[in-house]
C-alpha positions in Angstrom: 0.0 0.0 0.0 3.0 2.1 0.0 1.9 4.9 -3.0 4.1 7.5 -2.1 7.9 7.8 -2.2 10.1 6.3 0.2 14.0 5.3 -0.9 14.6 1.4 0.2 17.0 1.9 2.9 20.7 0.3 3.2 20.3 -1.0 -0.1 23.6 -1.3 -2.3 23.7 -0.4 -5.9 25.8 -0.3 -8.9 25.2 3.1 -9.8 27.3 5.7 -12.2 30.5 5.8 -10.2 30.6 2.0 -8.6 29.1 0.7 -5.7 27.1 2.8 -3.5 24.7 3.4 -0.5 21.6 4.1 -0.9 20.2 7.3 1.3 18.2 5.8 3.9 15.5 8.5 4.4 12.2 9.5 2.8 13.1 12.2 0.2 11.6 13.8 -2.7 13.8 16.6 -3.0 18.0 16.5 -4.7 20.2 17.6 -2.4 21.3 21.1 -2.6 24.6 21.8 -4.2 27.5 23.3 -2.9 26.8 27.0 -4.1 27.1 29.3 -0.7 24.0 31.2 0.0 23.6 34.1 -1.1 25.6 34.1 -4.1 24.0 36.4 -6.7 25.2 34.5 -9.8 24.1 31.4 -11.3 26.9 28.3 -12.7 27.2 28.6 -16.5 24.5 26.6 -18.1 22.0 26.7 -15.0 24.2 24.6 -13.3 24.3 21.9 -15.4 28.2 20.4 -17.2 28.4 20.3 -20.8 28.6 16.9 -22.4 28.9 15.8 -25.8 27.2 13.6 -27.6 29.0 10.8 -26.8 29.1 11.5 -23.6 25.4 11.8 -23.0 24.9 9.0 -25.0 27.7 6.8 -22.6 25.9 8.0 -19.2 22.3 7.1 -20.6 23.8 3.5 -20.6 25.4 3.6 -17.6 21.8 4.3 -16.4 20.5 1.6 -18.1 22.8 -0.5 -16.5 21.7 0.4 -13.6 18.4 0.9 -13.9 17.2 -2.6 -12.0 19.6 -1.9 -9.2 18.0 1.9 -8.9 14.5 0.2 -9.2 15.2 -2.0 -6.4 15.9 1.1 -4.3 13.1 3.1 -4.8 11.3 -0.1 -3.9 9.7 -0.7 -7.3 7.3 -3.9 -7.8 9.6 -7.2 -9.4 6.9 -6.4 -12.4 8.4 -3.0 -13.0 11.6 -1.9 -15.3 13.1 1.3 -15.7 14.3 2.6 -18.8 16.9 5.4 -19.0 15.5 8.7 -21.0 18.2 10.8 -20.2 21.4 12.4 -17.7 22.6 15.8 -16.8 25.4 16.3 -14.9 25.7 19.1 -12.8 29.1 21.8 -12.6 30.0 19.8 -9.1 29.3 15.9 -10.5 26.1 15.1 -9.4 23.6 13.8 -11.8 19.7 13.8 -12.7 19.2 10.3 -14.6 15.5 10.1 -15.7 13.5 7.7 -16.4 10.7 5.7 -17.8 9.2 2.7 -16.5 7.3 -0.5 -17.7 5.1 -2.6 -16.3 5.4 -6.4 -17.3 6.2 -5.1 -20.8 3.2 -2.1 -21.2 4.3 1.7 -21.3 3.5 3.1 -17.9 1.5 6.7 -18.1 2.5 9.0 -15.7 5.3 6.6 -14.4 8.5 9.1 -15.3 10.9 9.8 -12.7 14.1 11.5 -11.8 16.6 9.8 -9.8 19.4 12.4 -8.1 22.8 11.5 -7.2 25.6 12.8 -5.5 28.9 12.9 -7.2 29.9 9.5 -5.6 26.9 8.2 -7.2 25.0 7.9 -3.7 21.1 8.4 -4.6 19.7 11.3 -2.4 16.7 11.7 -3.7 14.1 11.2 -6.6 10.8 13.0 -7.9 8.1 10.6 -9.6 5.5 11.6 -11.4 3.6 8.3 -9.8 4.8 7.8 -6.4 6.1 4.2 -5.3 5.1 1.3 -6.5 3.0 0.1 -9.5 0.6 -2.2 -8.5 -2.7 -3.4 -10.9 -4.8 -6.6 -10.6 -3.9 -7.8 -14.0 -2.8 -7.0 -17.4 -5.6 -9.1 -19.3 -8.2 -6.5 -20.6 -11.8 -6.6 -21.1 -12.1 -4.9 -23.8 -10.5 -5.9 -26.6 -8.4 -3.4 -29.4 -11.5 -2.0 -31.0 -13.4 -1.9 -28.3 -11.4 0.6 -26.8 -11.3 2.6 -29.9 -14.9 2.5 -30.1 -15.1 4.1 -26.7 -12.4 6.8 -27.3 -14.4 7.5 -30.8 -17.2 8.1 -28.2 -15.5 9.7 -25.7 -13.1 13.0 -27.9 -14.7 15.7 -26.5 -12.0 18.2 -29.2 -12.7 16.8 -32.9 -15.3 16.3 -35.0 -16.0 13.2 -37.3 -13.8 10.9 -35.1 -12.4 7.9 -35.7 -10.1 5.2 -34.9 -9.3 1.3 -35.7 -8.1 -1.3 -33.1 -4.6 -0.7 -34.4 -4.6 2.6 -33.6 -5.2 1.4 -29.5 -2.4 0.6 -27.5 -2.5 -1.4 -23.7 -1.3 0.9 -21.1 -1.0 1.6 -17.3 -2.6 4.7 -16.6 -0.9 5.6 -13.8 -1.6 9.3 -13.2 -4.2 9.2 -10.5 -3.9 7.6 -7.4 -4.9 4.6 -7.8 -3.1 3.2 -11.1 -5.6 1.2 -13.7 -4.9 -0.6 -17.2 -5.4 1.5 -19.8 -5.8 1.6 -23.4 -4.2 4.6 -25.3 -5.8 5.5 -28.4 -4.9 7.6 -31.4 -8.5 9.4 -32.5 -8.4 11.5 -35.7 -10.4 14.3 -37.3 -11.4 17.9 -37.7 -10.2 20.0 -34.4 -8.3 22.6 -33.5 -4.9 21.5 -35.9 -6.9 21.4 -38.4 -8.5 19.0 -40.9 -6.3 16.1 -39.7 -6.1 16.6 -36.1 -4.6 14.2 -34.0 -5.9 12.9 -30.6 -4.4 10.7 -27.6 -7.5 9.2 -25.8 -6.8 6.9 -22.6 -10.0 4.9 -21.9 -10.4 2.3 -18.7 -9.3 -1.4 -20.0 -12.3 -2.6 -17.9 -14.9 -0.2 -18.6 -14.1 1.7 -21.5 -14.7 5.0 -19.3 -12.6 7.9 -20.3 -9.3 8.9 -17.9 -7.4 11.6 -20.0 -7.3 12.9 -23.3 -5.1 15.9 -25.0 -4.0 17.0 -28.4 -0.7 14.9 -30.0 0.0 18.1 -31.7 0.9 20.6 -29.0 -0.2 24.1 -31.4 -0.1 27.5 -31.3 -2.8 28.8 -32.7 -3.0 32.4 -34.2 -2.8 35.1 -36.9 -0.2 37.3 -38.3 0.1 40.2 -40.1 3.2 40.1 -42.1 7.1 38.6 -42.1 8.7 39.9 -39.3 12.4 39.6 -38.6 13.0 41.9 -41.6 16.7 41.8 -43.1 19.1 39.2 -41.4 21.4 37.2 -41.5 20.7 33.1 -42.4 23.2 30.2 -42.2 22.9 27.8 -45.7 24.5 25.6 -47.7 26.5 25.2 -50.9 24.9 22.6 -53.1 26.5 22.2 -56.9 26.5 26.1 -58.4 23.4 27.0 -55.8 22.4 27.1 -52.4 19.9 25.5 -50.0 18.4 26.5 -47.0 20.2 23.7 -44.9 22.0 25.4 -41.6 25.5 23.3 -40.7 25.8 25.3 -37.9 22.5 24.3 -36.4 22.6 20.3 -36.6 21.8 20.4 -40.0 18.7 21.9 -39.8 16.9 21.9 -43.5 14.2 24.1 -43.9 11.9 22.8 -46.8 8.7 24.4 -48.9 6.1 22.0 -48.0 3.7 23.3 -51.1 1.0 23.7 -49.4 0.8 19.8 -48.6 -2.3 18.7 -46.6 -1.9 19.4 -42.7 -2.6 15.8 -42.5 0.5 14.8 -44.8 2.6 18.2 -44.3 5.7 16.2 -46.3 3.7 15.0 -49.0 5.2 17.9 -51.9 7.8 18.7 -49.7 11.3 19.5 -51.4 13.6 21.9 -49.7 14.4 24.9 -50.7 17.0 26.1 -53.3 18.3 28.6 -55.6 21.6 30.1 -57.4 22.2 32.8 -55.5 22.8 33.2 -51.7 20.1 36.0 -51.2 16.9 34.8 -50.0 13.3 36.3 -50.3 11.8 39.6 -50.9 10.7 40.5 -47.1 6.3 39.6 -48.9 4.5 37.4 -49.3 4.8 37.7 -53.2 8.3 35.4 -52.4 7.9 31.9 -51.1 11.4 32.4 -49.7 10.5 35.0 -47.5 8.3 32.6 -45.0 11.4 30.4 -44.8 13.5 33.3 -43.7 11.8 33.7 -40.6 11.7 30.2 -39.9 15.5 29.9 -40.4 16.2 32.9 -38.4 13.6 31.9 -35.8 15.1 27.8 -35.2 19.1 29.4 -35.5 17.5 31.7 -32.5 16.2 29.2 -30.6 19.1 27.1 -30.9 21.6 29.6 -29.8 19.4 30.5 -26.7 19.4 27.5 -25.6 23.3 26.5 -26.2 24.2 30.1 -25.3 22.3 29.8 -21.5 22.1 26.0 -20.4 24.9 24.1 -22.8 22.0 22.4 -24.8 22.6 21.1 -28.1 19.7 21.5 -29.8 16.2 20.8 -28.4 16.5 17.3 -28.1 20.2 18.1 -26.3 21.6 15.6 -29.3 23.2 18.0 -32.0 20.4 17.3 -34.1 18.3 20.0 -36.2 14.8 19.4 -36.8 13.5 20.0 -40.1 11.1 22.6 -40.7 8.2 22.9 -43.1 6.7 26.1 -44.0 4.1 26.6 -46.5 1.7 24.0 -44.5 -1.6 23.2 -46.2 -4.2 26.2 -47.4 -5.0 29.0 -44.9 -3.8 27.5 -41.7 -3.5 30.0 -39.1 -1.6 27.7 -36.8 2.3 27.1 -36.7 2.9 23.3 -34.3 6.1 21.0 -33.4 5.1 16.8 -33.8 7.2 15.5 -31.6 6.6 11.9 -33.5 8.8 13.2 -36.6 10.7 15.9 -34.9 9.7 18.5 -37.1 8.4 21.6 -37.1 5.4 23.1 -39.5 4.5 27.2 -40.3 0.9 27.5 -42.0 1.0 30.6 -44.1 -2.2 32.6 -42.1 -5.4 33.2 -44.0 -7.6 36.1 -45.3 -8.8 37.1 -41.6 -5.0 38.1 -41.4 -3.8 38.8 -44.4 -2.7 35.7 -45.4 0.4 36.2 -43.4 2.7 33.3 -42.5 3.2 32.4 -38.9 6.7 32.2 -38.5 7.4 35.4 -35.9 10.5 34.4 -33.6 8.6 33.8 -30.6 6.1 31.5 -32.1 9.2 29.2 -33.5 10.6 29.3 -30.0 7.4 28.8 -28.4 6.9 25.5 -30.2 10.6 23.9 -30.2 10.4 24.5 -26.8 7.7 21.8 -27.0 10.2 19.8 -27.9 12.5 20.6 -25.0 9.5 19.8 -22.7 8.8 16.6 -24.4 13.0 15.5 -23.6 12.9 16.5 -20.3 9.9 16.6 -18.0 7.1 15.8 -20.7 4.7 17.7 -19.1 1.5 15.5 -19.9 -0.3 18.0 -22.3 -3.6 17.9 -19.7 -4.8 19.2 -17.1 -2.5 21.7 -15.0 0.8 19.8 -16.4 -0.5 20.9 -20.0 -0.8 24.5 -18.4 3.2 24.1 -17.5 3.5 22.8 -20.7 2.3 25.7 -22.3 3.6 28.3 -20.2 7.1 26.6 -20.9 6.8 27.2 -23.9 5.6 31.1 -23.7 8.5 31.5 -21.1 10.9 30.4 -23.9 9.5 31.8 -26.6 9.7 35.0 -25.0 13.3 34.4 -23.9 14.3 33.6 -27.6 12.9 36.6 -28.5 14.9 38.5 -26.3 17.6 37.0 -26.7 17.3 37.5 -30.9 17.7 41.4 -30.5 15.8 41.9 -33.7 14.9 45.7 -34.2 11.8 44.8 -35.8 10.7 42.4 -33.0 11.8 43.4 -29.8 11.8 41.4 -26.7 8.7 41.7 -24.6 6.8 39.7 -22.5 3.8 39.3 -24.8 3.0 36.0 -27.3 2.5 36.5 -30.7 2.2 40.2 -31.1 3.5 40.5 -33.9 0.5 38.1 -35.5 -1.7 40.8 -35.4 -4.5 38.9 -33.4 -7.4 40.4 -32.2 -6.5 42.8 -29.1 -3.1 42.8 -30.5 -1.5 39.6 -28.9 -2.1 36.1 -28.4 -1.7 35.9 -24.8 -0.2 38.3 -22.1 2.2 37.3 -19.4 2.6 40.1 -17.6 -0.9 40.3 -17.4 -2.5 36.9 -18.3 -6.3 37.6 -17.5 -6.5 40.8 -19.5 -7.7 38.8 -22.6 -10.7 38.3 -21.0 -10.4 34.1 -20.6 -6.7 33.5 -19.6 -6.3 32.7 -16.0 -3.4 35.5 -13.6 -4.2 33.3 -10.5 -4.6 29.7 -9.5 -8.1 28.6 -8.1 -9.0 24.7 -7.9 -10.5 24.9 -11.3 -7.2 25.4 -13.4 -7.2 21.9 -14.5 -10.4 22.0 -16.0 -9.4 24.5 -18.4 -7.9 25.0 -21.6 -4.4 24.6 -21.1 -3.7 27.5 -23.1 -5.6 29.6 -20.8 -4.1 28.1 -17.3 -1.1 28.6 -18.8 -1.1 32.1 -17.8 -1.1 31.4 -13.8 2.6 30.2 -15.2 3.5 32.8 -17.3 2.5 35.2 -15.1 4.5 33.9 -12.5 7.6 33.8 -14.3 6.9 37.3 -15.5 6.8 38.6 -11.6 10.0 36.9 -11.0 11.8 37.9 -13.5 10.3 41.7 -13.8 8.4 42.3 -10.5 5.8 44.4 -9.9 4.4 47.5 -11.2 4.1 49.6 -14.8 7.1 49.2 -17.1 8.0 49.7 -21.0 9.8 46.7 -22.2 9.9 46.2 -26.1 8.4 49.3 -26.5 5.1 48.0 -25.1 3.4 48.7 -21.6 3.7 45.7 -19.1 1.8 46.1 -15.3 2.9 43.2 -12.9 0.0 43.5 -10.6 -0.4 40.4 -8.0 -3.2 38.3 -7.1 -2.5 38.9 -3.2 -1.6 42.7 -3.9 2.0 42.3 -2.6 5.0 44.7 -4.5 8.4 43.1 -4.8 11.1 43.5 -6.9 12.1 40.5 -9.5 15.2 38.5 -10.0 15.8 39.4 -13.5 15.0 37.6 -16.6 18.0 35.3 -16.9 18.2 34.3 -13.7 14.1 33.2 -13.8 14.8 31.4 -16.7 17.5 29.7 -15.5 15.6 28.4 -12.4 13.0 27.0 -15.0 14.9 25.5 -16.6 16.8 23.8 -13.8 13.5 22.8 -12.9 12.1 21.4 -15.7 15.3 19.5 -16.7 16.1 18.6 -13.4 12.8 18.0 -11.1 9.6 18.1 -12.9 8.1 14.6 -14.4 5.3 14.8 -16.6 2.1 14.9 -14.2 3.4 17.8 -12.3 1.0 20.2 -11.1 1.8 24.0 -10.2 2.1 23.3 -6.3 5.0 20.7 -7.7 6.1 23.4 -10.1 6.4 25.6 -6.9 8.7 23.2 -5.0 10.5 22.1 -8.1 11.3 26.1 -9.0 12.3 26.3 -5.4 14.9 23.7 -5.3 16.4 24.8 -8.3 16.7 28.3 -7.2 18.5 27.1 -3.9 20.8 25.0 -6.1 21.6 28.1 -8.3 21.9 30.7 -5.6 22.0 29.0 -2.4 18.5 28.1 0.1 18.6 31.7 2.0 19.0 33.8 -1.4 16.7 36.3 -2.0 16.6 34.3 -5.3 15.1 31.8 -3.6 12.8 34.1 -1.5 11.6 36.5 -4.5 11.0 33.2 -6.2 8.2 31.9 -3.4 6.9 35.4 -3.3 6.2 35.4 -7.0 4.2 31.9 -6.9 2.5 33.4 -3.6 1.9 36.3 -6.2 -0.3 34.0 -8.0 -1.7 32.1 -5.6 0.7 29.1 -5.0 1.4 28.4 -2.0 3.5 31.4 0.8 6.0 33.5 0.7 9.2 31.9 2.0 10.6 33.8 5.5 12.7 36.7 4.2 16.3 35.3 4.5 17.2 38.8 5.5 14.8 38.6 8.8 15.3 36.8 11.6 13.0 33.6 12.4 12.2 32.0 15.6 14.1 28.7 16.5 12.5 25.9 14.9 12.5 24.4 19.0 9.7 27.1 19.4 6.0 26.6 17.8 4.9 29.6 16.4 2.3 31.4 17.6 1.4 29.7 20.5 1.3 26.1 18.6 2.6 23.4 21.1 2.2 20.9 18.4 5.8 20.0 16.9 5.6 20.8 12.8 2.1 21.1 12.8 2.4 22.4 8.9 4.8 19.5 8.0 7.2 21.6 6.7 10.0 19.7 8.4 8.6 16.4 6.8 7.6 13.5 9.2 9.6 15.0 12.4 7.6 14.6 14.9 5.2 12.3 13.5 4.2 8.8 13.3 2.2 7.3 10.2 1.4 4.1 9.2 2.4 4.8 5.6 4.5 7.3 3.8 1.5 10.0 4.3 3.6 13.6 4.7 4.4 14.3 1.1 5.5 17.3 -1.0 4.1 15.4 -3.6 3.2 17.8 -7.0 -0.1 15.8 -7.7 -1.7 17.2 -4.6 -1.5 20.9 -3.4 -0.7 21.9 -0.1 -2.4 24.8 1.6 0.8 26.3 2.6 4.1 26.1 1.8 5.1 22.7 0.0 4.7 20.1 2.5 1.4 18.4 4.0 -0.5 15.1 4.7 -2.1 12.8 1.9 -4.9 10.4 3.6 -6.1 7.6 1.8 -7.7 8.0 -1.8 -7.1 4.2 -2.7 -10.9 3.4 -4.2 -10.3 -0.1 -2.2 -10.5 -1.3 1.5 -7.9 0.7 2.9 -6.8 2.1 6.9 -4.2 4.9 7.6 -3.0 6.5 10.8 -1.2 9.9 11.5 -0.3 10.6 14.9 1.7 12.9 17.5 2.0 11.9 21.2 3.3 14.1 24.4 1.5 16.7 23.5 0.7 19.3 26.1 -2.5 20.9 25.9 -2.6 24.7 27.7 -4.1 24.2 31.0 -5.5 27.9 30.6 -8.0 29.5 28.0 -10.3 27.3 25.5 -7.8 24.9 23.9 -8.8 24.1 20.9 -7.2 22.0 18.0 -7.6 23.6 14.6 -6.4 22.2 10.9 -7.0 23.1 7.4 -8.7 20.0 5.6 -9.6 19.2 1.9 -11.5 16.2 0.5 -12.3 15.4 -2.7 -14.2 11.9 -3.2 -15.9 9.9 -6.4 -18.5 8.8 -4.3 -22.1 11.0 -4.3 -24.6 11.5 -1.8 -24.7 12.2 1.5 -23.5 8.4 2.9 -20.4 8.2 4.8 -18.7 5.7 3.0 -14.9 7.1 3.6 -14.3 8.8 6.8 -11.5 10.7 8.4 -11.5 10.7 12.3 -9.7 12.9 14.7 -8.8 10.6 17.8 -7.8 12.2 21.4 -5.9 9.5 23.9 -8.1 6.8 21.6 -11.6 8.8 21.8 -13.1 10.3 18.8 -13.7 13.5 18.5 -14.7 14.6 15.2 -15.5 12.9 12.2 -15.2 13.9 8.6 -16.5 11.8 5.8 -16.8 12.0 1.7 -19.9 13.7 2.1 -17.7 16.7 3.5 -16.2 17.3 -0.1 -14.6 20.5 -0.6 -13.4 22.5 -3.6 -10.7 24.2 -1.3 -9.3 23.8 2.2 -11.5 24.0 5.0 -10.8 25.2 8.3 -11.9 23.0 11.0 -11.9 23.6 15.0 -12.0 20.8 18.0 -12.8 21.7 21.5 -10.1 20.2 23.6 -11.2 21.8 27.2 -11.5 18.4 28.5 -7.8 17.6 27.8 -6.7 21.0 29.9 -3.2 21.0 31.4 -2.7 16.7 30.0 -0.9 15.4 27.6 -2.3 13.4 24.9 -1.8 11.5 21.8 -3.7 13.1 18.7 -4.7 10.8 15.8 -5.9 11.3 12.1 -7.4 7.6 11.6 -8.8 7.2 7.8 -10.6 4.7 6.6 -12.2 3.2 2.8 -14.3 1.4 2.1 -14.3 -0.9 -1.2 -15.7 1.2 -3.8 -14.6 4.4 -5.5 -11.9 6.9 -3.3 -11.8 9.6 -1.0 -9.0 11.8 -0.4 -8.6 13.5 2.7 -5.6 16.2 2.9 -5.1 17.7 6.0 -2.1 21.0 6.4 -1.5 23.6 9.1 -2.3 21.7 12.0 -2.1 23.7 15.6 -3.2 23.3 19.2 -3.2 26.3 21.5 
């Protein structure tokens, strides 16, 4: 029953660098690196060593190597294999292998990890996107192949005139709930936002057929623009007999090709690259069909720079490699979108609502390789409030390429797509996400119910107040306004320095069902591994998420805090917000969690209760407490429950236990959207010392989870 992280202890393992220990305690966190606090610089590359191809390609298999020994000490099932995506390697030697993982042979869904490790190649720590364990009844569906297409025809809520074949349906574990099922994974296609030829990943119940997940295969940008944009640059080609060709050396070989206006749903069908007999290219209109392939030439040599130039990667896949590019994408597409599948990128050349203008503006090509950079590292599942961070990734790069191009005719700002001329002047705002009217400035417990491209703004916003800060400013010669969501005023960290911490982050900590409390925790450690844990790096970081309603502000490093010995404000209970992980407490399973697929109510750290949808008991408890002997002692805790069951039946319950006696009771029929505040009289406990108890329990059918943060007695 163990579904949340815990490190095997004193187990030995073959890792990178020879035998090793294994760290012995509960962690979800790396360790923090050497950097002294305080230090207002980050390492070249955000921290991260350079490798060649080689090299990265050698330390992949090292992982491999060791991937059963490092399944063993995570305490993996015996049915469960880990397979070695990729390694970074930090300035001081520690690595960041992640992984995938199988289960008896079938991709696992949400089962991503990251495995940390010192420089000796001791593991202290890991982040998974499922925590612990994989554990299903069986891998023998009920359905068969077309079955589950069927159902996923049935089920695609974003195309029209569906369909799908049994070959297009692969068995899965879905494992990004609690409670992980098997799964079928099916490819649905027809008319949708990409288009004609849309593509769509639905993940349908093995069992049941009911729908789990489903999101776009093409990860789009979708907009219009009113002309070509970088104006007269500079564009790296090749010599090819007595011409040229649009094919950059410099760039891993990127080739940039005139699809012919091939159908979206076969982009390379008339595909040929581009070519002529002199080395001058396009006429800056749309009357040349060179002029769209400037841009995108200009706009992938950007975004390849960018990222070599500020975090050593080669290329977006970190490999050397170029992806092609097609421009010139079927008739009147106002969309521009990187396929992952074929690592390549396609530019649709607008339509009469915008002039028939290509989409190939600089921040719109580094908006969508940046897809790609999200889809080697983290692979932010392209759903929910991971397909947010997904998105806002890929708007925080974008923009960052932008900059970091220093085109005259583009200049860096912090807004998407403006020069596309869309409606209002800009596809999305950063600085000010909700002033479109449907993009969301501030998290509430609805952002994963949206569109992702619209809870992408809590992130973009974010990264906008830590880089920037607040108040009115002129940057790219258009107004910004960092207003907060809490009304606070701070100053930001600069934009290199937030980039870099998201980057650390997304390379380094996220997996792909992490949420924006784990984005918070992730973006924290990486800050105190650039800067050092009492930065004001770190601290203007927190206060930017709190801007936006993730989570607190962090104590201001600068002020001085109360010994940890001391409860706060009159708490006698010992790390009553969990904050310190499991000190002071006892639990019956790994329950105090900084876990990204839940959200604490403060700060990063609080306790997951049950949520298994099967007969299930948990315990949490604190003993030697002293209650005050004077006043109206009271107990008081911030609880959230969210439950499949219906009705008004206590089915699942939560009780709060005093020396053994029960004192309140909390059930599934208690469901909240939010936390909820509740109080217990503890008069009859004045001036003893007792044992306090959280005691859940399930029943068989469909779960409950209880969270429970901020826990004081005074």
């Amino acid at each position: 029953m163990n579904r949340k992280n815990a490190l095997a202890a004193a187990v030995a393992a073959a890792l990178a660098l020879g035998s090793v220990a294994v760290a012995t305690t509960q962690s979800t966190a790396a360790p923090q690196s050497s950097t002294a606090a305080g230090t207002s610089a980050a390492r070249p590359g955000a921290g991260f060593r350079t490798m060649t191809a080689d090299a990265r390609g050698e330390a992949i298999r090292t992982a491999g190597r060791n991937a059963a020994a490092t399944a063993r000490a995570l305490g993996l099932s015996p049915d469960e294999r880990l397979v070695a995506k990729d390694v970074v390697i930090d300035a001081d030697g520690a690595r960041h292998v992640r992984y995938d993982r199988t289960y008896r042979g079938l991709s696992v869904i949400g089962g991503d990890l990251v495995v940390h490790l010192a420089k000796n190649g001791r593991i202290t720590g890991s982040d998974l996107a499922h925590q612990g364990a994989i554990r299903i009844a069986g891998t023998t569906p009920k359905l068969t192949a077309t079955d589950a297409s069927a159902a996923a025809v049935r089920h695609a809520k974003h195309v029209r005139h569906a369909k799908a074949s049994g070959k297009d349906s692969a068995l899965v574990v879905y494992a990004v709930g609690k409670v992980p099922v098997l799964a079928y994974r099916s490819t649905v296609t027809g008319a949708g936002e990409n288009g004609p030829a849309s593509r769509q990943a639905v993940i349908v119940d093995a069992s049941s057929g009911a729908p789990l997940d489903q999101y776009e295969l093409h990860q789009s940008i979708t907009g219009t623009g009113n002309g070509v944009t970088v104006g007269q640059v500079s564009i790296e080609t090749a010599q090819s007999g007595s011409g040229y060709t649009l094919t950059d050396a410099a760039h891993g070989g990127t080739v940039v090709y005139d699809s012919y206006n091939s159908p979206q749903s076969n982009p390379r069908q008339n595909a040929r690259p581009f070519s002529r007999a002199t080395n001058s290219w396009g006429n800056g209109t749309n009357s040349s069909r060179e002029s769209a392939a400037v841009d995108a030439s200009y706009g992938l040599a950007k975004t390849w720079d960018y990222y070599k130039n500020a975090f050593n990667r080669s290329g977006i896949r970190n490999d050397g490699r170029g992806a092609p590019a097609y421009v010139h994408v079927d008739n009147s597409l106002l969309n521009a979108f990187y396929d992952d599948n074929c690592f390549c990128m396609y530019f649709g050349d607008g339509s009469s609502q915008n002039g028939n203008t290509p989409v190939t503006a600089v921040d719109v090509a580094g908006h969508e390789m940046s897809h790609g950079v999200t889809a080697a590292t983290a692979n932010l599942t392209y759903s929910g409030e991971s397909g947010g961070l997904n998105e806002a990734t890929s708007d925080i790069f974008g923009s960052m390429v932008e900059f970091y191009a220093n085109n005259s005719s583009d200049p860096g700002d912090y807004y998407i797509g403006e020069k596309l001329n869309m409606t209002g002047g800009y596809m999305r705002r950063m600085d000010n996400p909700s002033a479109d009217g449907r993009s969301l400035s501030c998290w509430n417990s609805n952002a994963g119910s949206v569109d992702v491209h619209l809870s992408s703004g809590i992130g973009n916003h974010f990264f906008y107040l830590a880089a920037e800060g607040t108040g009115a400013k002129t940057i790219g010669g258009r107004s910004h306004n960092g207003t907060t969501c809490n009304n606070d005023t701070f100053a930001g960290i600069g934009k290199d320095k937030a980039a870099a911490v998201w980057y650390r982050a997304l390379s380094a900590y996220m997996t792909s069902t992490t949420n924006y409390a784990g984005a918070r925790t992730a973006t924290l450690q990486a800050a105190a591994d650039l800067y050092g844990t009492n930065s004001q790096e770190r601290y203007l970081v927190s206060r930017a998420w709190a801007a936006v309603s993730v989570g607190t502000a962090l104590p201001d490093p600068g002020t001085p805090t109360p010994s940890p010995t001391t409860p706060p404000s009159g708490n006698v209970l010992t790390n009553g917000s969990f904050e310190q992980g499991t000190s002071g407490w006892t639990q019956s399973e790994n329950i105090i969690t900084n876990s990204g697929q839940q959200a604490a109510r403060d700060g990063s750290w609080y306790a997951w209760m049950m949520g298994y949808g099967s007969t299930a008991s948990e315990s949490l408890s604190q003993s030697n407490i002293a209650v005050p002997s004077t006043g109206t002692p009271k107990l008081a805790f911030w609880l959230r429950t969210s439950t499949q069951e219906s009705g008004y039946t206590a089915y699942d319950t939560l009780k709060v236990n005093v020396n053994g006696t029960t004192l309140a009771t909390y059930s599934n029929a208690d469901a909240s959207a939010g936390y909820v505040q509740k109080t217990v009289d503890l008069s009859a406990y004045k001036g003893q010392t007792v044992k306090l108890e959280f005691a859940g329990t399930e029943d068989a059918y469909l779960s409950t989870v209880f969270l429970v943060d901020g826990i004081t007695i005074g």
